[in-house]
C-alpha positions as a LaTeX table, in Angstrom:
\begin{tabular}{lrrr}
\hline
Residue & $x$ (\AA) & $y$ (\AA) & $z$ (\AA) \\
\hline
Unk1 & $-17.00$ & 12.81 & $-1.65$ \\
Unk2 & $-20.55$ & 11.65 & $-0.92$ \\
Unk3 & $-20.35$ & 8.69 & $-4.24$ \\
Unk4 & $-17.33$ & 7.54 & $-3.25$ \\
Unk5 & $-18.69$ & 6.79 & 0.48 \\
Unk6 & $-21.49$ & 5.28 & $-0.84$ \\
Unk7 & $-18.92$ & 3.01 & $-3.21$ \\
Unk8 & $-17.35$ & 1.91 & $-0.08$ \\
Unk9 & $-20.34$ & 0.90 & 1.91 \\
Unk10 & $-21.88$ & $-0.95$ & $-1.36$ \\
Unk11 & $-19.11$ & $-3.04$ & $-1.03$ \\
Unk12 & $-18.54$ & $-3.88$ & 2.25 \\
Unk13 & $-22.37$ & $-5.28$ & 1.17 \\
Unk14 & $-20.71$ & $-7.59$ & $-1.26$ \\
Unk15 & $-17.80$ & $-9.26$ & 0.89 \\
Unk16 & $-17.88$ & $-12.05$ & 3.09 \\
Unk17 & $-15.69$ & $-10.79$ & 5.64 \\
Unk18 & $-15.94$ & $-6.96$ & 6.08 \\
Unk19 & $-13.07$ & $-4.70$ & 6.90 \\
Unk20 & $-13.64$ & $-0.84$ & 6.58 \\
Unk21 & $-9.41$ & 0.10 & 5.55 \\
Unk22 & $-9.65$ & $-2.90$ & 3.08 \\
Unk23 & $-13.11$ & $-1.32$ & 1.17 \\
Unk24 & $-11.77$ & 2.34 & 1.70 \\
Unk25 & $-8.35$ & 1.50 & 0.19 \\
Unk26 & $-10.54$ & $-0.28$ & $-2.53$ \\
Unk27 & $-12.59$ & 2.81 & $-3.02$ \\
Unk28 & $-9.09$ & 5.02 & $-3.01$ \\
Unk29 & $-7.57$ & 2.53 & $-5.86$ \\
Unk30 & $-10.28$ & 2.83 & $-7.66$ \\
Unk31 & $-10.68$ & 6.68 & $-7.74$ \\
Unk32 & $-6.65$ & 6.94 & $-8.40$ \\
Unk33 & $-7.51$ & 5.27 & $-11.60$ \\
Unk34 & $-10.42$ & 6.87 & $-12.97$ \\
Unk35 & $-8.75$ & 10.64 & $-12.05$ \\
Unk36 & $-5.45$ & 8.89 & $-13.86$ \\
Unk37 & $-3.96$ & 10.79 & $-16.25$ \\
Unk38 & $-6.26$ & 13.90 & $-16.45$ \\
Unk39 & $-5.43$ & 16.14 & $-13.57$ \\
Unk40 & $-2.07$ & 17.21 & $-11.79$ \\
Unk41 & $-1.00$ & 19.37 & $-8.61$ \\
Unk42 & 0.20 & 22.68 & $-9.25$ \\
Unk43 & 3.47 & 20.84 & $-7.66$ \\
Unk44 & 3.36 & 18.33 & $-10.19$ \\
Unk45 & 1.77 & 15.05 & $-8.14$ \\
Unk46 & 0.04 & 12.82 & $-10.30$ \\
Unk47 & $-2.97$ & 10.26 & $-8.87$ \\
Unk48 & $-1.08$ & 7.06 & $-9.08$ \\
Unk49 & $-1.23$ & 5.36 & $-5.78$ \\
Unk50 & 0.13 & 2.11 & $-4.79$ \\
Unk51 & $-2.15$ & 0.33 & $-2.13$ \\
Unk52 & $-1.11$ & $-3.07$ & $-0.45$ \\
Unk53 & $-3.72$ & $-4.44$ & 2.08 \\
Unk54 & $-1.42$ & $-7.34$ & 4.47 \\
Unk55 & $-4.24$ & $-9.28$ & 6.23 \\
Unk56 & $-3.11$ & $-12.27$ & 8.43 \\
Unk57 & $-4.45$ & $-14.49$ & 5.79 \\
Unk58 & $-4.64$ & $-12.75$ & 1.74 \\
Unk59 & $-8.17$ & $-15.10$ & 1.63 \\
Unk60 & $-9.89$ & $-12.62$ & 4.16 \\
Unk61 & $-9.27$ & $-9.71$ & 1.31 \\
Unk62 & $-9.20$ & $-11.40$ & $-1.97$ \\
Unk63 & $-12.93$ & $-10.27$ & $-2.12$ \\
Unk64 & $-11.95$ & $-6.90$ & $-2.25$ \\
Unk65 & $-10.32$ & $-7.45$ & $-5.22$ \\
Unk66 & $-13.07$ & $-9.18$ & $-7.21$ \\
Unk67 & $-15.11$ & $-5.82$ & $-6.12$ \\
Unk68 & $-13.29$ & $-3.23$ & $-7.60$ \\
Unk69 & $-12.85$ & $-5.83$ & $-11.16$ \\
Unk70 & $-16.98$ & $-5.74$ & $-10.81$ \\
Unk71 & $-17.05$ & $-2.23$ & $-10.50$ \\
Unk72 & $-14.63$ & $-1.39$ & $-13.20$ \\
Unk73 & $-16.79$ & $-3.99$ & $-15.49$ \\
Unk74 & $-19.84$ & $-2.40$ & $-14.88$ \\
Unk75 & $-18.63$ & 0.84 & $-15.19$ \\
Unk76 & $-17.37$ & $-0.16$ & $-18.77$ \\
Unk77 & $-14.02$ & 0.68 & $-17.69$ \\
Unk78 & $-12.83$ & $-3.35$ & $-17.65$ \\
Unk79 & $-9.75$ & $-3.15$ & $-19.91$ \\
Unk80 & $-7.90$ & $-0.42$ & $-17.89$ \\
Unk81 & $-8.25$ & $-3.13$ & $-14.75$ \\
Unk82 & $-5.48$ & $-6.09$ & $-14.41$ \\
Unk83 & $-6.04$ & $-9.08$ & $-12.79$ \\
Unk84 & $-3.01$ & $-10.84$ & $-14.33$ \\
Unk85 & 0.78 & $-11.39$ & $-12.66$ \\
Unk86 & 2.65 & $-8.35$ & $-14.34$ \\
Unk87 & 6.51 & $-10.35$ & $-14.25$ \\
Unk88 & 8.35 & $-9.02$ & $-17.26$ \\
Unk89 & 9.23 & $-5.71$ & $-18.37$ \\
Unk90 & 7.77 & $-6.25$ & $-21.64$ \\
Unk91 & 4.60 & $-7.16$ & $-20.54$ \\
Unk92 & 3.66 & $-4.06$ & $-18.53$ \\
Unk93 & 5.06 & $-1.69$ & $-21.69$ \\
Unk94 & 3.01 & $-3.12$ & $-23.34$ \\
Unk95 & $-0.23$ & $-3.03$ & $-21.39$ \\
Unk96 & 0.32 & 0.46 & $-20.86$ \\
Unk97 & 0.64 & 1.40 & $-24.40$ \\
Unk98 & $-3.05$ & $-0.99$ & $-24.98$ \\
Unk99 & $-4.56$ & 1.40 & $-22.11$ \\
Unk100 & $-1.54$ & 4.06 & $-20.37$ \\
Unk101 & $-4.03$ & 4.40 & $-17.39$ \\
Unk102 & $-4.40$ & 1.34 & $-15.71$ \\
Unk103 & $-5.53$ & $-0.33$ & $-12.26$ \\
Unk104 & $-3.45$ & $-3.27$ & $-11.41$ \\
Unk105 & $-5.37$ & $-6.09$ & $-9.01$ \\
Unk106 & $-2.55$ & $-8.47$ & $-7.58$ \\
Unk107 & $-3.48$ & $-10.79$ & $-5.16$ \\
Unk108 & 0.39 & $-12.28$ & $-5.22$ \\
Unk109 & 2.43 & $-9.20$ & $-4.16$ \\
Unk110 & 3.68 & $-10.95$ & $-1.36$ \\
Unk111 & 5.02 & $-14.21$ & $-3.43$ \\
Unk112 & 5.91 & $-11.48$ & $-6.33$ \\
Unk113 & 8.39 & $-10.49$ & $-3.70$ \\
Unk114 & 9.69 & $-13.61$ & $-2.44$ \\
Unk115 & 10.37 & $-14.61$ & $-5.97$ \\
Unk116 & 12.59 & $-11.40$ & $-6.70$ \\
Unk117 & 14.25 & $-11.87$ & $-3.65$ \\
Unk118 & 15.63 & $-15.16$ & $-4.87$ \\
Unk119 & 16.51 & $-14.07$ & $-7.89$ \\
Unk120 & 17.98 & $-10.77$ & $-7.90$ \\
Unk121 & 18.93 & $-10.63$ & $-11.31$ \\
Unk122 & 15.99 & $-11.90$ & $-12.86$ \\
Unk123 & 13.29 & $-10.75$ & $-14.96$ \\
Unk124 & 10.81 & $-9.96$ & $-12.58$ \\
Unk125 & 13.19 & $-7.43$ & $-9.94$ \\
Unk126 & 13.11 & $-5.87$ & $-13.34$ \\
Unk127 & 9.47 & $-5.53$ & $-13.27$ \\
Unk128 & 9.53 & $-4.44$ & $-9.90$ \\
Unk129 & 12.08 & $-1.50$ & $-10.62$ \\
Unk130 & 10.08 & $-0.86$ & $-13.89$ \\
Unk131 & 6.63 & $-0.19$ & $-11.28$ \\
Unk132 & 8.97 & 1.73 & $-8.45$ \\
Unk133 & 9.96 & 4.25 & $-11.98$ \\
Unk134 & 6.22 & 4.52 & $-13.19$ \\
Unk135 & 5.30 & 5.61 & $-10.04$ \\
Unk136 & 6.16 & 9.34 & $-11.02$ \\
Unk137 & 4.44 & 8.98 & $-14.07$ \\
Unk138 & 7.08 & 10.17 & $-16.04$ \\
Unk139 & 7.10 & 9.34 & $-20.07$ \\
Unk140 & 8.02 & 6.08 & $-20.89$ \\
Unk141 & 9.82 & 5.28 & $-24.08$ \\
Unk142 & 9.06 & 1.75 & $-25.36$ \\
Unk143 & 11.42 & 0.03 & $-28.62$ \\
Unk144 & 9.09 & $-0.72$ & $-30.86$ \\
Unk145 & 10.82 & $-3.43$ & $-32.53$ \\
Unk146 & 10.43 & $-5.62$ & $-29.10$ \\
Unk147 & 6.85 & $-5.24$ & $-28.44$ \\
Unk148 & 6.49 & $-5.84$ & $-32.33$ \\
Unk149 & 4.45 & $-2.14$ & $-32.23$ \\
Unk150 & 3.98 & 0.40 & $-34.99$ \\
Unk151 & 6.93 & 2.08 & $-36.00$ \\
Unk152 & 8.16 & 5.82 & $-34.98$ \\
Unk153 & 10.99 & 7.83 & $-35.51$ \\
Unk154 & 13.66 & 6.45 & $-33.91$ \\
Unk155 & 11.79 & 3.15 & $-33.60$ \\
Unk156 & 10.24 & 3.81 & $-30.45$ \\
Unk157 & 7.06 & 4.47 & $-28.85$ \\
Unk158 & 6.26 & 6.94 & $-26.41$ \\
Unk159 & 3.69 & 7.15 & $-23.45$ \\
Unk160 & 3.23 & 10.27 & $-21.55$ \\
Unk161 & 2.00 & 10.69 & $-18.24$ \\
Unk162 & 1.86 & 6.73 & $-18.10$ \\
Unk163 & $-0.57$ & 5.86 & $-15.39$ \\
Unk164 & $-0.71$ & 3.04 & $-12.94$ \\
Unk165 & $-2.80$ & 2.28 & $-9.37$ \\
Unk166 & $-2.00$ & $-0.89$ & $-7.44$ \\
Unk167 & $-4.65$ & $-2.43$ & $-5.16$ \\
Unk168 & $-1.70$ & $-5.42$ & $-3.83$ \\
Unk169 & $-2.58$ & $-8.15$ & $-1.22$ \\
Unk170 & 0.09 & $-9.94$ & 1.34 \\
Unk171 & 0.09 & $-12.02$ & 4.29 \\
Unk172 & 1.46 & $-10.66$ & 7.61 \\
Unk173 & 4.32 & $-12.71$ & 6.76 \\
Unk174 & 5.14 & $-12.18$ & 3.50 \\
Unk175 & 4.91 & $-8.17$ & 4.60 \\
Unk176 & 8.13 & $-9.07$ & 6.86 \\
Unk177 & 9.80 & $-9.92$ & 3.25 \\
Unk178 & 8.89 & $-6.56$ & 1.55 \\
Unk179 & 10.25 & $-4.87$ & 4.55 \\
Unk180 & 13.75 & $-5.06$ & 3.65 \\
Unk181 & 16.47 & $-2.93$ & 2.56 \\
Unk182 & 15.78 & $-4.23$ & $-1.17$ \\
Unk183 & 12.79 & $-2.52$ & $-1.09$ \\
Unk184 & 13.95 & $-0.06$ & $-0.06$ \\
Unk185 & 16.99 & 0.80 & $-2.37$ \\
Unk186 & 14.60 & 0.27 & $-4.92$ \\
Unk187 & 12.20 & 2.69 & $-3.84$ \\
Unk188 & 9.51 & 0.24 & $-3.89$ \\
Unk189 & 9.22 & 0.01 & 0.11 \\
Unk190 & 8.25 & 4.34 & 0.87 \\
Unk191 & 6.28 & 4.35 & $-2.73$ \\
Unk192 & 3.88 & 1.25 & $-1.86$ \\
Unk193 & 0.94 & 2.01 & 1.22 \\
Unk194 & 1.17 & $-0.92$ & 3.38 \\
Unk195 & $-1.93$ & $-1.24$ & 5.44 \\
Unk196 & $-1.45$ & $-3.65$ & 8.41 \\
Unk197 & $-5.28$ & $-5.54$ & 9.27 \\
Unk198 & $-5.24$ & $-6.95$ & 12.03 \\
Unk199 & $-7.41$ & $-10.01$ & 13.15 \\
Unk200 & $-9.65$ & $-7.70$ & 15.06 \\
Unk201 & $-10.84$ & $-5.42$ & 12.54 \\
Unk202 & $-12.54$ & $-8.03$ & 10.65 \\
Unk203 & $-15.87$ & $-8.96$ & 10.68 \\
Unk204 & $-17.50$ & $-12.13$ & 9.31 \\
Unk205 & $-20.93$ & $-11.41$ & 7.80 \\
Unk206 & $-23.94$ & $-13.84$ & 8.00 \\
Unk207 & $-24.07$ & $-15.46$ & 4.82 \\
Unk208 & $-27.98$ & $-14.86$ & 4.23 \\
Unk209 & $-26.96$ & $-10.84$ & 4.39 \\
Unk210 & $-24.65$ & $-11.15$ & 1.68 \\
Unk211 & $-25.57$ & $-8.84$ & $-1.32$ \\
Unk212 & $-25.01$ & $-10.77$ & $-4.71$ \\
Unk213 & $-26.97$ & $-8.08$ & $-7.02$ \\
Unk214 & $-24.83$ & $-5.39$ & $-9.16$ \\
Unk215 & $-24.38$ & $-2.06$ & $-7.91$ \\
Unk216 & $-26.89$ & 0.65 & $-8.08$ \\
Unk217 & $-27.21$ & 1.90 & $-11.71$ \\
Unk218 & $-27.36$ & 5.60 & $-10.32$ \\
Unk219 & $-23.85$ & 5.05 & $-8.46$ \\
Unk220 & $-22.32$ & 3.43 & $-11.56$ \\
Unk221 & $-23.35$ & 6.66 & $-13.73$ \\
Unk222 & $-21.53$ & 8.73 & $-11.40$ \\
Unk223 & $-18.70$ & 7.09 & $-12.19$ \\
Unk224 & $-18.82$ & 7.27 & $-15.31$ \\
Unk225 & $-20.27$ & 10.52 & $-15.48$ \\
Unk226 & $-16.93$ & 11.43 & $-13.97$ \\
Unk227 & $-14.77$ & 9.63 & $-16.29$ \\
Unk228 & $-16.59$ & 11.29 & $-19.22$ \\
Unk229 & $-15.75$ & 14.21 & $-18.32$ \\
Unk230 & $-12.36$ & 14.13 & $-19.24$ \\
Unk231 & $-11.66$ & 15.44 & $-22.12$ \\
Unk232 & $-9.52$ & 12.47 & $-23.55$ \\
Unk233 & $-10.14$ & 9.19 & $-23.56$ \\
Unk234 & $-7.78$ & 6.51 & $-21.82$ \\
Unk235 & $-6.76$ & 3.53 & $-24.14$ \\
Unk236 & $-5.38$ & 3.01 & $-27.24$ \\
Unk237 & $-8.00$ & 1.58 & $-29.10$ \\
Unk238 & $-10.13$ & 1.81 & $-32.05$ \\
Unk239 & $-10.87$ & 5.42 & $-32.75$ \\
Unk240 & $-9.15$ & 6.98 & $-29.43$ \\
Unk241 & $-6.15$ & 8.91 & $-29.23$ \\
Unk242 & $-3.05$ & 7.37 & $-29.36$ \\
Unk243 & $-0.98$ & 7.34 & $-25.98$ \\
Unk244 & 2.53 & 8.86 & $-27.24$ \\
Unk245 & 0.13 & 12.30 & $-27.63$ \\
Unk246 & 0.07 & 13.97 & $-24.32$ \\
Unk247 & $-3.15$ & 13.78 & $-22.70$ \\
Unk248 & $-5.30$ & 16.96 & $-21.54$ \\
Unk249 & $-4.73$ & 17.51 & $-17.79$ \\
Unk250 & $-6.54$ & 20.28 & $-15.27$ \\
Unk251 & $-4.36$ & 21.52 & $-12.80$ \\
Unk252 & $-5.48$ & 21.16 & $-8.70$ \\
Unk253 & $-4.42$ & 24.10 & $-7.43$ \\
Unk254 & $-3.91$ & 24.32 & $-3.07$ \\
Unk255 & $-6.39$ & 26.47 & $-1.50$ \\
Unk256 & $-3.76$ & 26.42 & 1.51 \\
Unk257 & $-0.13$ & 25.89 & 2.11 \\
Unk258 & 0.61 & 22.57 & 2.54 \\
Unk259 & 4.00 & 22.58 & 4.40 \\
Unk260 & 2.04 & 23.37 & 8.04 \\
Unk261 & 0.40 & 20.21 & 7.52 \\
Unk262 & 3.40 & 17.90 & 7.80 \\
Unk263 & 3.85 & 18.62 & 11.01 \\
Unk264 & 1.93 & 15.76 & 12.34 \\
Unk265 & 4.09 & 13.62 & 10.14 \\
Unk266 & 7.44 & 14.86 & 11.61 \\
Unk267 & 6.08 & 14.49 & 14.75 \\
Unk268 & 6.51 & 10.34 & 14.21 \\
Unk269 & 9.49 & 9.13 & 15.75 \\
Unk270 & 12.35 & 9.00 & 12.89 \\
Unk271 & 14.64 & 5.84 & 13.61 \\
Unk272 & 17.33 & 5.12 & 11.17 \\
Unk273 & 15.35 & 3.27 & 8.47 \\
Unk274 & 12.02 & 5.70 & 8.71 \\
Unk275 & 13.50 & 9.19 & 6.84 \\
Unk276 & 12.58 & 7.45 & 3.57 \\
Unk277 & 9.50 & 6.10 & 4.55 \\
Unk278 & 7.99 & 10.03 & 5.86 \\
Unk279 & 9.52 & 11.89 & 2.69 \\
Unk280 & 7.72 & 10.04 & 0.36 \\
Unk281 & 4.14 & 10.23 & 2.42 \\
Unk282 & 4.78 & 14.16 & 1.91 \\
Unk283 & 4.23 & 13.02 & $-1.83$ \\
Unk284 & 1.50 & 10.32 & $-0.96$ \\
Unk285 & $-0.40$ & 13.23 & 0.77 \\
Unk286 & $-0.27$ & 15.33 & $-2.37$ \\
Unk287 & $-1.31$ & 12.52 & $-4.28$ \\
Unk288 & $-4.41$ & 11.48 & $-2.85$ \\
Unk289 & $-5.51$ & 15.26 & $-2.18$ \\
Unk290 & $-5.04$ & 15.29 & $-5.88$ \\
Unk291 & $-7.57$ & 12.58 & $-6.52$ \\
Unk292 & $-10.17$ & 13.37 & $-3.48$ \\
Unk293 & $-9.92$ & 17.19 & $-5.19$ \\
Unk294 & $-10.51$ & 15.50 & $-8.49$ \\
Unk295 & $-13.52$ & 13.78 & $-7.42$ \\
Unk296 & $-14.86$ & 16.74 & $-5.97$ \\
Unk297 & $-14.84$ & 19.05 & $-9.34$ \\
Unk298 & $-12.95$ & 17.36 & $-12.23$ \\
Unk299 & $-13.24$ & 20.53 & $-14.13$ \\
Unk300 & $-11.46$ & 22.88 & $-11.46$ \\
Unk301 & $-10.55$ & 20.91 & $-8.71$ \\
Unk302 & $-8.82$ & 22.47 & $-5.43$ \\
Unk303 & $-6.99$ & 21.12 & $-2.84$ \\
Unk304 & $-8.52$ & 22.84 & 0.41 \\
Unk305 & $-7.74$ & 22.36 & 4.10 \\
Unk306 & $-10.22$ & 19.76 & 5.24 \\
Unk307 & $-9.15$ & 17.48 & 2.14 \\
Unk308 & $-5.31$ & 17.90 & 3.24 \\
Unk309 & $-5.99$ & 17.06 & 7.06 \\
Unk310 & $-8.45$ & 13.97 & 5.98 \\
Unk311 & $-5.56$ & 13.36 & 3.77 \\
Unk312 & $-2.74$ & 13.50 & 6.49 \\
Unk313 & $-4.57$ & 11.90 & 8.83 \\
Unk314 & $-4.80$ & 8.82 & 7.16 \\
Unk315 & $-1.26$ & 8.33 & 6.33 \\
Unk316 & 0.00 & 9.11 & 10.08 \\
Unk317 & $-2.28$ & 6.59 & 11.02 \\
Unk318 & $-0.65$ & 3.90 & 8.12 \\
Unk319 & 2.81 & 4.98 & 8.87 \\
Unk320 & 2.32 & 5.06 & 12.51 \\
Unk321 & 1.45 & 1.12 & 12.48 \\
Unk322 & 3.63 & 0.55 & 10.37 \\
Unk323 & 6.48 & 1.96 & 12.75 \\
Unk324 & 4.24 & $-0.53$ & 15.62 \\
Unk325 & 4.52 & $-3.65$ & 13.82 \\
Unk326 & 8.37 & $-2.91$ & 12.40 \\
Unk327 & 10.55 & $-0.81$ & 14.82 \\
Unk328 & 13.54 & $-1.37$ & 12.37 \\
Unk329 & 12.42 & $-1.10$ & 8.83 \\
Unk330 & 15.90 & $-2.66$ & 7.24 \\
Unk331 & 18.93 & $-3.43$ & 8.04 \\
Unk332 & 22.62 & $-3.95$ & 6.83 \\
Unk333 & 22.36 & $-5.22$ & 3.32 \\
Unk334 & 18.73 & $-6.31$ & 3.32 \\
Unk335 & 19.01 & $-8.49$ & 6.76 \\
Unk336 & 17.98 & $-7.99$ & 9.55 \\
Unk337 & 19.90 & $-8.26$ & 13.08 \\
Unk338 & 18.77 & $-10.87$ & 16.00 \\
Unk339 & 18.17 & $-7.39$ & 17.87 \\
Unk340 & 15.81 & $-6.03$ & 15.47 \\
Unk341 & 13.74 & $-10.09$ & 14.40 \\
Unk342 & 13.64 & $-10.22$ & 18.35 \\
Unk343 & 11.98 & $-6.94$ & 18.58 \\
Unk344 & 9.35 & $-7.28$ & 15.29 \\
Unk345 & 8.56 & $-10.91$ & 17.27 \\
Unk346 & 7.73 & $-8.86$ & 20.64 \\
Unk347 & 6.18 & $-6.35$ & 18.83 \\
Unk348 & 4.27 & $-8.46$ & 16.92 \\
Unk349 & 2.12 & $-9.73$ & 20.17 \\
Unk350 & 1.36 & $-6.14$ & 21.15 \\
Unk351 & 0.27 & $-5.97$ & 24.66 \\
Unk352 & 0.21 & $-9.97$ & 25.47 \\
Unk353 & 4.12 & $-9.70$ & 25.40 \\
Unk354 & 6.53 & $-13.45$ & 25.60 \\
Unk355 & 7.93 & $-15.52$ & 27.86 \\
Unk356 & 11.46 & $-16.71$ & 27.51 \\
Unk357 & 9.85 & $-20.02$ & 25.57 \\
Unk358 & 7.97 & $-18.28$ & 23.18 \\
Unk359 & 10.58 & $-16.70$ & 22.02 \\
Unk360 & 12.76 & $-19.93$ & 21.74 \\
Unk361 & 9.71 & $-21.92$ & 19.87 \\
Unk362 & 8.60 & $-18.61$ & 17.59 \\
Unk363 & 11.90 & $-16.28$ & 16.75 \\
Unk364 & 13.78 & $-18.09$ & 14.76 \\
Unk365 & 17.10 & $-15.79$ & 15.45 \\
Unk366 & 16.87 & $-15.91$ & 19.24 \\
Unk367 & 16.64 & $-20.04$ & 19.26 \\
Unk368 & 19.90 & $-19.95$ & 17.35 \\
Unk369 & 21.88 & $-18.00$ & 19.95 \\
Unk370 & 23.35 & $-19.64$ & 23.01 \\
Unk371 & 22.18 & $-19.15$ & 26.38 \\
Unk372 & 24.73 & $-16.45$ & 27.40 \\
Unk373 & 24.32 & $-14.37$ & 23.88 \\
Unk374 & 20.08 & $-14.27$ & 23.96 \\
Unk375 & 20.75 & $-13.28$ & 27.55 \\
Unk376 & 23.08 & $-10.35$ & 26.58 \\
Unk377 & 20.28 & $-9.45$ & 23.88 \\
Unk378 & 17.64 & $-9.30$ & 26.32 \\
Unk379 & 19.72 & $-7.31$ & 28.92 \\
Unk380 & 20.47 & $-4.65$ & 25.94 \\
Unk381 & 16.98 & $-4.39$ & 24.52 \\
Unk382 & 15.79 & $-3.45$ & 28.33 \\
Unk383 & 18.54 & $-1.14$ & 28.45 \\
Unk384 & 17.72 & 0.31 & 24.95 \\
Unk385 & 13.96 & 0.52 & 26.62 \\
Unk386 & 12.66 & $-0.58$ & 23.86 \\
Unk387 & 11.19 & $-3.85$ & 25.82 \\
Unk388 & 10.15 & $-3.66$ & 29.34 \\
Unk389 & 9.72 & $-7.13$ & 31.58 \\
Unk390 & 7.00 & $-7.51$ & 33.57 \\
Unk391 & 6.75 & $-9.81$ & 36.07 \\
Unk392 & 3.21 & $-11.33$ & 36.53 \\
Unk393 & 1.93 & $-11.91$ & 40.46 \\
Unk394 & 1.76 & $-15.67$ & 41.18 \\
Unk395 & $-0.05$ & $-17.07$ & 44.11 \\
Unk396 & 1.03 & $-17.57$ & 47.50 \\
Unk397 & 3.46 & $-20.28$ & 47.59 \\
Unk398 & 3.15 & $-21.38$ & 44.37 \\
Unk399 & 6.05 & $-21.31$ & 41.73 \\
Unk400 & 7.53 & $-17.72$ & 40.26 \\
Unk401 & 5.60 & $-17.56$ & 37.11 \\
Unk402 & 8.33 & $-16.69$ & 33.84 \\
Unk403 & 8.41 & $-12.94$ & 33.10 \\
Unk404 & 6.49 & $-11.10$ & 30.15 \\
Unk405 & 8.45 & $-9.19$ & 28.59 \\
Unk406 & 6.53 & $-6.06$ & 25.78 \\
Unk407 & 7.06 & $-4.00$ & 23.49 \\
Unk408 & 7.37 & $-0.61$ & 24.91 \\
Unk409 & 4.57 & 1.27 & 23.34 \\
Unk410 & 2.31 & $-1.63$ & 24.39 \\
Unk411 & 3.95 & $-2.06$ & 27.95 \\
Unk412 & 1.07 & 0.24 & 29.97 \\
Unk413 & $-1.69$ & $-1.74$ & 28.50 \\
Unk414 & 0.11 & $-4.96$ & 29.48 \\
Unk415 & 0.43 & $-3.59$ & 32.89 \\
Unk416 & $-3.07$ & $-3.65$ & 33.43 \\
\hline
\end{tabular}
């Protein structure tokens, strides 16, 4: 979609440091909301997506953030974005009844998380179960006498096809919180589209290059130009229709059968946690196939071949790092083993590898083992060949240096 391309490079214009993922996942968020609640797959896939950038530090992509709130400003669509901590229940049924399609801006995911994780029972795990159920965009019923709303028979309040895109930030750190059986009982971990940035991939810009002016008028009426042509208005505002009525919605029909397509997908390597994680990118696929077909005609939009592979090759390409950075996803209720922190810490270096003392001063779970039992894990994780050791060449006559030991899929690079 040539104006969403351009949206993307406008912005990586606008940031300080510049990372393509982070401004096409901006771009992506951004579209998911506009398309909201006005067009559906024939298979019933809304556009809501839930997009988490995890940067090693969330100040490298907080500028993303402040983008897509310009862009939504200047595109007059500024209520329907959410800069805000969303903690209680209350407070997102009640945004979503003020405007049912909305974009929700968080740089806190990752302390969002941490905080539910301490509190299991509190108000905001609530919150975070309430966002894993919107995801499907099913109707939400609201009381009315809580949110002090207009009354209704029955006393509630309805929303259909409620409607909510998440542009998240996290740490690499706080990522290693979020990827926990938790999540994933609550449905939160295979719903949300972690993107791992690595150091890398970023690019500091020369301040003088910087582009502080708006965007391009002509680029802002596309959007809009797109967003009027839905038939109903989002919000419920002063003289638009009132969310509880259900909302006018074109259907995206496939050009192609989908079902060939996934075999790229099951081609990933399924350990034990990962069956969750590749069933719902089936549904991720649909969903932004839905929104790139919406962008392309929002009067008939269709769902052809080249937007399905553009689609699925994105998500391998998510869910395939993913897999790299986290070879064990969860483990038994919510922790994980020494086995598996031992293998996320090799992993973590890629192709450098550890010696012995890095692993003492860095992985927490290995220092607290004994000499005999961190030797017994090493021996099994060889075994398992999921590390290999590699034993650097030293010079003549001086000392054995310590061995390296890698991550398998990085081990022929290290051997270099």
């Amino acid at each position: 979609v040539p104006m969403l391309a351009r949206l993307e490079a406008e912005i990586l214009k606008r940031v300080p440091v510049q990372n393509a993922i982070a401004a096409q996942q901006t771009v992506l968020a951004i579209a998911a909301r506009i398309a909201g609640r006005h067009t559906v797959t024939t298979s019933g896939d809304p556009t809501s997506l839930y997009l988490a950038l995890a940067a090693p530090s969330v100040g490298d992509v907080r500028p993303y953030l402040h983008q897509a709130a310009a862009i939504m400003e200047q595109a007059g669509l500024g209520p329907s974005a959410r800069q805000s901590r969303l903690s209680v229940m209350t407070q997102i049924q009640k945004l979503l009844w003020r405007q049912p399609a909305l974009l929700y801006l968080c740089s806190e995911w990752g302390l969002l998380l941490s905080f539910a994780k301490r509190q299991p029972a509190g108000s905001l795990e609530m919150a975070l179960t309430m966002l894993a159920d919107l995801w499907d965009a099913k109707s939400l019923t609201i009381d009315a006498d809580d949110l002090k709303l207009p009354d209704t028979d029955g006393g509630q309040q309805i929303i259909r096809v409620p409607h909510i895109s998440m542009l998240a930030l996290l740490s690499h750190d706080q990522l290693s919180t979020a990827v926990k059986l938790s999540e994933m009982s609550r449905g939160s971990l295979e719903q949300i589209q972690y993107w791992i940035l690595d150091d890398d991939a970023f690019k500091v810009v020369d301040p003088d290059l910087i582009t502080t002016a708006p965007y391009p008028d002509d680029m802002i009426a596309d959007l809009q130009r797109v967003q009027s042509s839905q038939v109903m208005q989002d919000g419920n505002l002063s003289g638009v229709t009132l969310p509880w009525v259900m909302p006018h919605q074109v259907k995206a029909d496939f050009a192609v059968p989908i079902q060939p397509f996934y075999a790229e997908l099951d081609a990933l390597q399924q350990h034990r946690s990962a069956r969750p994680i590749l069933n719902a990118s089936r549904l991720i696929i649909r969903r932004m196939a839905n929104v790139i077909a919406y962008w392309t005609n929002p009067a008939s939009p269709v769902i052809t071949a080249p937007i399905i592979q553009w689609c699925v090759n994105l998500e391998v390409a998510r869910v395939r790092a993913l897999f790299a950075r986290f070879p064990s996803l969860s483990g038994d209720e919510g922790k994980l083993s020494p086995y598996d922190k031992l293998l996320e810490f090799i992993t973590g270096e890629k192709h450098d590898g550890v010696r012995n003392s890095d692993m003492v001063s860095g992985c927490r779970a290995y220092r607290a083992l004994d000499d005999a039992k961190r030797d017994a894990l090493l021996k099994q994780l060889l075994a398992d060949e999921a590390i290999v050791e590699i034993q650097l060449a030293s010079k003549p006559g001086a000392r054995r240096k310590a061995p390296v030991y890698v991550a398998r899929q990085y081990a022929k690079e290290a051997g270099k």
